[in-house]
C-alpha positions in Angstrom: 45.7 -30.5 -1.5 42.9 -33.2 -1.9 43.5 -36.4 -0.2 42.9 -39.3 -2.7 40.3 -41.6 -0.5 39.5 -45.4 -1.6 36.4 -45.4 1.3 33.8 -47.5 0.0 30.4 -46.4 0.6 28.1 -48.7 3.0 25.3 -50.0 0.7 21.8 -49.3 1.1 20.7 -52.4 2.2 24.4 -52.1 4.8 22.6 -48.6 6.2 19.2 -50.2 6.5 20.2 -52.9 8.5 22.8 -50.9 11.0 19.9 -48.8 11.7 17.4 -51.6 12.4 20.2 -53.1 14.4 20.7 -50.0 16.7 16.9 -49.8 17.2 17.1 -53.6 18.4 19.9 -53.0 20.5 18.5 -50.0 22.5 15.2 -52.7 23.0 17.6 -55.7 24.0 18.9 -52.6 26.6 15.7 -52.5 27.9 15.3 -56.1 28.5 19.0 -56.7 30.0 18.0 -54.2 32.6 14.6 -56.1 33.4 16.8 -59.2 34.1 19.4 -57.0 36.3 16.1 -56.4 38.5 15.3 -60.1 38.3 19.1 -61.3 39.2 18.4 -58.8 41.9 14.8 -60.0 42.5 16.8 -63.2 43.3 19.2 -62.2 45.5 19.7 -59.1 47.5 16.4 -57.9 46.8 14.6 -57.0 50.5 11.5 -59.1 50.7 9.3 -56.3 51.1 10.4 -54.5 48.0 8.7 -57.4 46.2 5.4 -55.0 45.0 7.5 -52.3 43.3 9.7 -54.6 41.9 6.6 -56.3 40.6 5.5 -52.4 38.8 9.4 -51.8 37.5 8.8 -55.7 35.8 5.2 -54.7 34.3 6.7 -51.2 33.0 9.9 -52.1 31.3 7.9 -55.2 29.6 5.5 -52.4 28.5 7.9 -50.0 27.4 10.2 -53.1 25.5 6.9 -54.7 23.7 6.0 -51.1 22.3 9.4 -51.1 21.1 9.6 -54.1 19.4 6.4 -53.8 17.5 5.8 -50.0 16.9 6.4 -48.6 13.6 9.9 -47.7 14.3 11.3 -50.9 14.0 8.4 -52.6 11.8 9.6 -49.7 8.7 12.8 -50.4 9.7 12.4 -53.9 9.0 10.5 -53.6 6.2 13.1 -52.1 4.0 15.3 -55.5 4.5 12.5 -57.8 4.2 8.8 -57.4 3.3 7.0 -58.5 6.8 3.9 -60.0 5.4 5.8 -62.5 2.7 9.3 -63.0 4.0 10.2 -62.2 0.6 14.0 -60.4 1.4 14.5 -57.4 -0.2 18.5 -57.0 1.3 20.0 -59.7 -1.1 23.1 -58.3 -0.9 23.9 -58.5 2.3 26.0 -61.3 3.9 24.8 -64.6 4.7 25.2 -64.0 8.3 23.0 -61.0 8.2 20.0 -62.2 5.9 19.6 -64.9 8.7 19.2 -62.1 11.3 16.9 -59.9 9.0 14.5 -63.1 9.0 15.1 -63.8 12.4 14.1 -60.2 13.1 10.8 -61.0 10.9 9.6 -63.9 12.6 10.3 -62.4 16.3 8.3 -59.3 15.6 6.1 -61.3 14.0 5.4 -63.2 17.5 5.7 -60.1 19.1 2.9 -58.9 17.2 0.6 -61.7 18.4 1.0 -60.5 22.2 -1.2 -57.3 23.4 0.7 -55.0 25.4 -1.7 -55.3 28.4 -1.0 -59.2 28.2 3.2 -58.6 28.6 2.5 -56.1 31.2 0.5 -58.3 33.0 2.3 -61.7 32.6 5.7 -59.5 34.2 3.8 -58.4 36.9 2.1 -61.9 37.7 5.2 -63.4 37.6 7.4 -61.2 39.7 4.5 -61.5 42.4 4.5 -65.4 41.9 7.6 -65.7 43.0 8.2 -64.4 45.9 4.6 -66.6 46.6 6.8 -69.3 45.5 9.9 -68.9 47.7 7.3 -68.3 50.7 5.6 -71.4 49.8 8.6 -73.3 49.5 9.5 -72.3 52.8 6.5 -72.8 54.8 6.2 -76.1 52.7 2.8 -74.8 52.0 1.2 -75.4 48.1 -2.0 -73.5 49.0 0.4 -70.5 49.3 1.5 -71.2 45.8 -1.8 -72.1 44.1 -4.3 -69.2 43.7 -1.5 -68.0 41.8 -0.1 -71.2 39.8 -3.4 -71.3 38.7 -3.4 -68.1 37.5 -0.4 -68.2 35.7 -2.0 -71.8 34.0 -4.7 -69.9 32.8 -2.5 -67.2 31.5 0.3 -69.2 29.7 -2.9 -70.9 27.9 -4.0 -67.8 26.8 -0.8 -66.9 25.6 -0.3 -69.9 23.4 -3.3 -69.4 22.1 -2.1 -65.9 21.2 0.6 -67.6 19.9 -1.5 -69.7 17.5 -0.5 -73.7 17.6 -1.4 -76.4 14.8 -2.1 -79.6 17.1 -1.6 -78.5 21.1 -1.3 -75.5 23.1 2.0 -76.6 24.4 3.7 -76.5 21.3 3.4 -72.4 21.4 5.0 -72.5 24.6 7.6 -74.8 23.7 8.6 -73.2 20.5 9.3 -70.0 22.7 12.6 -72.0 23.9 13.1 -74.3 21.5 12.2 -73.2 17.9 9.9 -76.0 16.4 9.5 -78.5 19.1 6.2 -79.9 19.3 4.2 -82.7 22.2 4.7 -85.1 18.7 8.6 -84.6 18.6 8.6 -84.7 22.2 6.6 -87.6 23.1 7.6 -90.1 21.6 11.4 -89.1 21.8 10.6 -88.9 26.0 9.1 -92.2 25.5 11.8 -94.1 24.2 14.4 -92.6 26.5 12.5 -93.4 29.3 12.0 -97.6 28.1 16.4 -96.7 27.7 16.8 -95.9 31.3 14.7 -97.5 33.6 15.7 -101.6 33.0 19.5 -99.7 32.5 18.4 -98.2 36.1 17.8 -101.7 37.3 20.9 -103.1 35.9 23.1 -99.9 38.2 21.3 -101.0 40.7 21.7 -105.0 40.6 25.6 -104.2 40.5 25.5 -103.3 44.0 26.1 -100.5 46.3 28.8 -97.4 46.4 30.1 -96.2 48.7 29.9 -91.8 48.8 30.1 -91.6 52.5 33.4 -89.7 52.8 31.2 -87.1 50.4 28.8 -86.6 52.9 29.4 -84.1 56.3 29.3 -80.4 57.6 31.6 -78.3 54.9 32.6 -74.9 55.3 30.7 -72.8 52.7 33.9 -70.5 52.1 36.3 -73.6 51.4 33.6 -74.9 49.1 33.1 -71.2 47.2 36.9 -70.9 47.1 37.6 -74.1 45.5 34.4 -73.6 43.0 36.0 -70.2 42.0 39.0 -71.4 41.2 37.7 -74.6 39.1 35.8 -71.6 37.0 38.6 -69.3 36.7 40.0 -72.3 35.2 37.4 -73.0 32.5 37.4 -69.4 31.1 34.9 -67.9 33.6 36.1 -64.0 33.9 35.3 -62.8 37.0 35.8 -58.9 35.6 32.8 -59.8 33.8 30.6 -62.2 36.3 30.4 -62.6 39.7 29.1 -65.6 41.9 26.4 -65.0 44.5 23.8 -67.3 46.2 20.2 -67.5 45.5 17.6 -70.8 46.3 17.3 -72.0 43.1 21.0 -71.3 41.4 20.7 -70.0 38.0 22.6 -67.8 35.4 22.1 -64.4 33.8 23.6 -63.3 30.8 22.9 -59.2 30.4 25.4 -59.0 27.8 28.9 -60.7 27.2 30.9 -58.3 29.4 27.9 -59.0 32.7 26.7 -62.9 33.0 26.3 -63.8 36.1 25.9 -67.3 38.5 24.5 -68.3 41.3 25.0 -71.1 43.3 24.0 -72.9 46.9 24.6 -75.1 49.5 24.0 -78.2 49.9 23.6 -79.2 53.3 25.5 -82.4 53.1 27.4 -83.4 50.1 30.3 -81.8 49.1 30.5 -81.7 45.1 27.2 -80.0 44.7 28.0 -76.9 45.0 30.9 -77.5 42.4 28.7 -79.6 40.1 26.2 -76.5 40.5 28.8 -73.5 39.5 30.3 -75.7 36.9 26.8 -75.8 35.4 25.8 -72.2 35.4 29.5 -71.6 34.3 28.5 -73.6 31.1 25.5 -71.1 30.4 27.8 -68.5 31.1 30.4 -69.4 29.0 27.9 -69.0 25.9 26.9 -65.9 27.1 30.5 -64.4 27.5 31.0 -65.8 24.0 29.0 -64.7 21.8 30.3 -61.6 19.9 29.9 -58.8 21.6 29.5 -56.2 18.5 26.6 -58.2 17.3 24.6 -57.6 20.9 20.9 -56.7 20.1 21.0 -59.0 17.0 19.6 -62.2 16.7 23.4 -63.0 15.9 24.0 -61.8 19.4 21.8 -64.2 21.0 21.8 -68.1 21.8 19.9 -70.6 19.6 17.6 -72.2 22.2 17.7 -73.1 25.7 18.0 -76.4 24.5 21.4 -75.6 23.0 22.2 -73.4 26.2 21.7 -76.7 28.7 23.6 -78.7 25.8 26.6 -75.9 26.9 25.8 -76.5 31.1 25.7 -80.1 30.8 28.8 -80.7 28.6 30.6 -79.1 31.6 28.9 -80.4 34.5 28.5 -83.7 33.1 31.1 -85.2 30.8 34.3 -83.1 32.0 33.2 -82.3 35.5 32.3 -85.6 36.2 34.9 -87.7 34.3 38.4 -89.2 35.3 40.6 -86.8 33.9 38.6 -84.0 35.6 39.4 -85.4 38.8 42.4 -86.3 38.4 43.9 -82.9 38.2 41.4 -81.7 40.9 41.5 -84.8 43.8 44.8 -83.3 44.9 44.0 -79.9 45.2 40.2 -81.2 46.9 42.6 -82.9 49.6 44.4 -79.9 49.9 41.7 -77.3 51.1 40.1 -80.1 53.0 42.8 -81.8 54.7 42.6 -84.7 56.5 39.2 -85.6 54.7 40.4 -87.6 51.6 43.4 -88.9 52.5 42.5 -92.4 52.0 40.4 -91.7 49.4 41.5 -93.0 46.0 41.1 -91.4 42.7 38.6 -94.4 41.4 36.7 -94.3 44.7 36.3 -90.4 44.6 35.1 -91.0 40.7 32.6 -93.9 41.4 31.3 -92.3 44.3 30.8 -88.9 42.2 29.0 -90.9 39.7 27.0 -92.8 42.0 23.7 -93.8 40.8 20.7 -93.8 42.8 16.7 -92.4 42.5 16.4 -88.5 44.4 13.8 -86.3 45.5 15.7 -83.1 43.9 16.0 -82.7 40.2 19.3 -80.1 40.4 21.1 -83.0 43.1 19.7 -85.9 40.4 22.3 -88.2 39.0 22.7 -88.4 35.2 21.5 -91.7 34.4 17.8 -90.1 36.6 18.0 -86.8 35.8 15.8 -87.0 32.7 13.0 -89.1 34.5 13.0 -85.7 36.7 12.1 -83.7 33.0 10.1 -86.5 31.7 7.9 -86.0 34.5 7.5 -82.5 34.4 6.8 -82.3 31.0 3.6 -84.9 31.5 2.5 -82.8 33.8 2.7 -79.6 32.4 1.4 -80.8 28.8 -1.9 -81.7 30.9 -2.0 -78.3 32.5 -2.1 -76.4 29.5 -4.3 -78.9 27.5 -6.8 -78.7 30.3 -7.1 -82.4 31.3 -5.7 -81.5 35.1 -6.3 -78.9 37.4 -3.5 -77.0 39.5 -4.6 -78.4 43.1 -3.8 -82.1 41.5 -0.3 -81.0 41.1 0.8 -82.8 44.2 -0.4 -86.0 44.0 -0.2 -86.6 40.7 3.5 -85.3 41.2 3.8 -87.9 43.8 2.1 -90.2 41.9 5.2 -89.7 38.8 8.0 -90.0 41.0 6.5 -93.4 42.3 6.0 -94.4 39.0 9.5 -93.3 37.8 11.7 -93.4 40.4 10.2 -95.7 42.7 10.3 -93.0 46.0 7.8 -90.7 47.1 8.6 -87.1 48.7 7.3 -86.9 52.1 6.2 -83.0 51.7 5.6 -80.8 48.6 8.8 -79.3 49.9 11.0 -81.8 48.1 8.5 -82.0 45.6 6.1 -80.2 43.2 7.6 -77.3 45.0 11.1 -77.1 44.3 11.7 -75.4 41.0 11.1 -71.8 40.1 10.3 -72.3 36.8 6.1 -72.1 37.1 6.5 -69.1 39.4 8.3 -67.4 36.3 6.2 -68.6 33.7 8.2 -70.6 32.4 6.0 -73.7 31.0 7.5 -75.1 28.2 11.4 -74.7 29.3 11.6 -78.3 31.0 11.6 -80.1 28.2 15.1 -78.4 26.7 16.8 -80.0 29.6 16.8 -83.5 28.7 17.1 -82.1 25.2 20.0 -80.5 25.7 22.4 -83.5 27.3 21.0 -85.4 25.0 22.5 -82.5 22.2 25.8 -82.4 25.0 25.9 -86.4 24.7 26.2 -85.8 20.5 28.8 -82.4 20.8 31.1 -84.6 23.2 31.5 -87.6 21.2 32.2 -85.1 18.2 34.5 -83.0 20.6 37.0 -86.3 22.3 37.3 -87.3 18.1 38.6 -84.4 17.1 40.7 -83.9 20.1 42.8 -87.3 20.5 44.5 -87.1 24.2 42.0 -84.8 25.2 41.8 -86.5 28.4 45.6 -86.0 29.6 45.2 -82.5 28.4 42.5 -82.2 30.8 44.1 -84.3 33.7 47.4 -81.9 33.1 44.8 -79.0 34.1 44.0 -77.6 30.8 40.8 -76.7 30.0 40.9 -73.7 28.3 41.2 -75.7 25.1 37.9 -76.6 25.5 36.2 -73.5 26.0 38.0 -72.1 22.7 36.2 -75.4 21.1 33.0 -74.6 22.0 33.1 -70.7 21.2 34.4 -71.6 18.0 32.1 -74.5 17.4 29.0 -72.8 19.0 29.0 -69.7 20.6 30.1 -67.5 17.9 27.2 -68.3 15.6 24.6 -66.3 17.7 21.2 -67.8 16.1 22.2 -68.4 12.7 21.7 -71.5 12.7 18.8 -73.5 14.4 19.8 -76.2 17.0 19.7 -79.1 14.3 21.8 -77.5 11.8 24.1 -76.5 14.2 24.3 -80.5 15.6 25.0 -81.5 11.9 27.6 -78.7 11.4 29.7 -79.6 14.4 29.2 -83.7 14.9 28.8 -84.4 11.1 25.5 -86.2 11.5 22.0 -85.6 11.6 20.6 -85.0 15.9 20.3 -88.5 17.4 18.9 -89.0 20.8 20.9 -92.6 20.8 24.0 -90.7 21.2 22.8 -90.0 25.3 22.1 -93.9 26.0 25.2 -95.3 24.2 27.2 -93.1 26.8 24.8 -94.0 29.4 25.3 -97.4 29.0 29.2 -97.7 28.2 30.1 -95.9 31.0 27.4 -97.5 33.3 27.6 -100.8 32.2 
């Protein structure tokens, strides 16, 4: 007997995306595994495995570029949306998906504007770069680091100008991690934040002295670790689907919801770093774990920008990790693991002494209130490296030379200085800018998040977090890139991006 069956058919337009989906997917395989090598590359690596890892980087770049721009996917494509006009041909698709088919349209179409020699050959460059890097930071040594620096320079130019840029190079490089920002957003927005913070800087510092001392000592790395773990168990952080290692330069790696993973280190002195480190990463992974996983190898599997990504670390770190109610919960349980070190210590000390103001060499240990000088400074100096007007071996003194200007301290070796970060050795010029962006987008999504959440602070000093994290994959995650970073702001605050969101916190809670 015939079974009576009300299956609906997929639409045409529903088969020709699925497949162009699965042909993303196996690519986005490809590239997950290229940053298993680098999480790898990172940390249990051997040194002298460095070369091959270098040729494993080069081939799977290769073998992913071919990929995304062979005829495979470009027909594929094509049958959703024409490639040349943008004109989409899949009108009947969801909402949700005609944003991915023209996502899909303009990735391959910046794809397309990289040979596959140059991929190849940027992987490679950078694997070898930094391992120069982490050599160079050791032996405090910039020549180490500067035959290939200035390689990379000259390569990351010739990549924007693959790119293609209206008005300056470095607006190709910055639109690879934030779509659409340009040196004339930039600067001037830089430029006003930095007349905000130093005379507020000034003010912090005519208040008078606080005292972190009881902060400051030999800690045992496990009792530190232990407590961190627990603090990101809290938050949402599955460990069946992340783990926590160390590396020199912590950082996080999302291969796919179900693997992101942190890293973290030690700082030799003060005790909350390592917390305020893990809590960071945590907030990148936290996006990562929650975006849907059935929509991986989509652009509605991905984040919006890496703006929008540090808007997710810093909204952690910053205004729950370093608040009150925070601390309040986690004091006792501080006191606990280390006793005999706080007993004195009250709960207002411990919070004015975490939020302690004061000018440092290292941009990751930096307060909030200095932290952006740290970006604003390495954004001047990389715009001048890609436009031309400075060479690589006047990286250090004119590094110096910012800080001076800035901060008002000078490091005493290239150690604490132009050679702490990672992110030239890994090409990534262009990135440093979404920092500041992005707590000044964290600034915006909290003030949005404590309205809608009246008593959001005794939730959180009763231990509950979890609220928040269902906030923020709700709010955020779940969107993939649907929406840009702006649109997104609007969606979730109400109002339009505004950088005066950042100083208004800055100076209520400062002043």
């Amino acid at each position: 007997m015939k079974k009576n069956s009300n299956t609906t058919k997929p639409s045409a337009s529903t088969l020709a995306y699925n497949n162009l989906h699965a042909i993303s997917r196996e690519i986005t395989h490809i590239e997950s595994t290229s940053h298993l090598l680098d999480w790898d590359q990172e940390t249990y690596m051997p040194p002298g495995a460095a070369a091959h890892r270098a040729e494993q980087l080069e081939a799977l770049a290769g073998i992913a570029h071919q990929k995304k721009v062979g005829s495979s996917f470009k027909n594929a494509l094509e049958k959703l949306i024409s490639v040349k006009s943008g004109t989409l041909k899949a009108k009947d698709l969801p909402t949700r998906q005609q944003a991915a088919v023209r996502l899909w349209r303009k990735d391959f179409l910046r794809e397309k504007c990289l040979p596959q020699s140059f991929t190849e050959k940027w992987a490679k460059l950078t694997s070898t770069a930094i391992n120069a890097w982490k050599k160079a930071k050791t032996d405090n040594n910039f020549k180490l680091f500067l035959p290939l620096l200035t390689e990379l320079v000259d390569l990351a130019r010739k990549k924007a100008d693959y790119l293609t840029y209206k008005n300056h190079p470095y607006d190709a490089l910055m639109d690879l991690y934030e779509p659409e920002l340009t040196v004339e957003k930039v600067t001037p927005l830089f430029t006003q934040l930095r007349k905000q913070i130093v005379p507020l800087l000034k003010s912090i510092k005519a208040a008078g002295p606080i005292n972190d001392a009881f902060l400051n000592g030999t800690w045992s790395h496990e009792l530190q670790l232990e407590f961190s773990k627990k603090i990101l168990t809290n938050i949402g952080y599955d460990l069946q689907y992340g783990r926590i290692d160390l590396s020199s330069h912590p950082f996080c790696s999302g291969m796919h919801p179900t693997d992101t993973r942190v890293t973290t280190r030690f700082h030799p002195t003060n005790l909350i770093s390592c917390v305020s480190t893990l809590l960071h990463e945590a907030g990148h992974a936290l996006y990562s774990m929650g975006i849907p996983k059935e929509e991986h190898g989509s652009p509605l599997g991905e984040a919006v920008s890496m703006a929008l990504h540090e808007s997710q670390s810093r909204f952690w770190e910053i205004f729950i990790g370093q608040g009150r109610p925070f601390w309040s919960h986690y004091l006792p349980k501080l006191k606990a693991t280390f006793p005999g070190k706080f007993d004195k210590v009250t709960l207002e000390q411990f919070y004015k002494a975490i939020n302690k103001v004061t000018p440092s060499l290292i941009r990751v240990d930096a307060d909030e209130v200095t932290y952006p000088l740290h970006v604003i400074l390495r954004y001047d100096l990389e715009r001048k490296l890609i436009e031309g007007s400075m060479k690589t071996k006047e990286i250090p003194d004119a590094w110096n030379a910012g800080m001076k200007e800035l901060l008002g301290i000078t490091p005493p070796n290239d150690q604490q200085g132009c050679l702490q970060d990672i992110h030239w050795a890994m090409g990534g010029f262009g990135y440093f800018p979404t920092y500041a962006l992005g707590t000044m987008y964290a600034a915006q999504l909290f003030s949005s998040f404590a309205k809608k959440h009246k008593g959001w602070d005794k939730r959180v000093a009763n231990g509950e977090l979890l609220f928040i994290k269902e906030w923020l994959n709700k709010e955020i995650h779940q969107h993939g890139r649907q929406f840009t970073s702006f649109e997104l702001i609007k969606r979730v605050t109400g109002k339009e991006f505004d950088a005066g969101a950042f100083t208004s916190y800055l100076k209520e809670k400062y002043l």
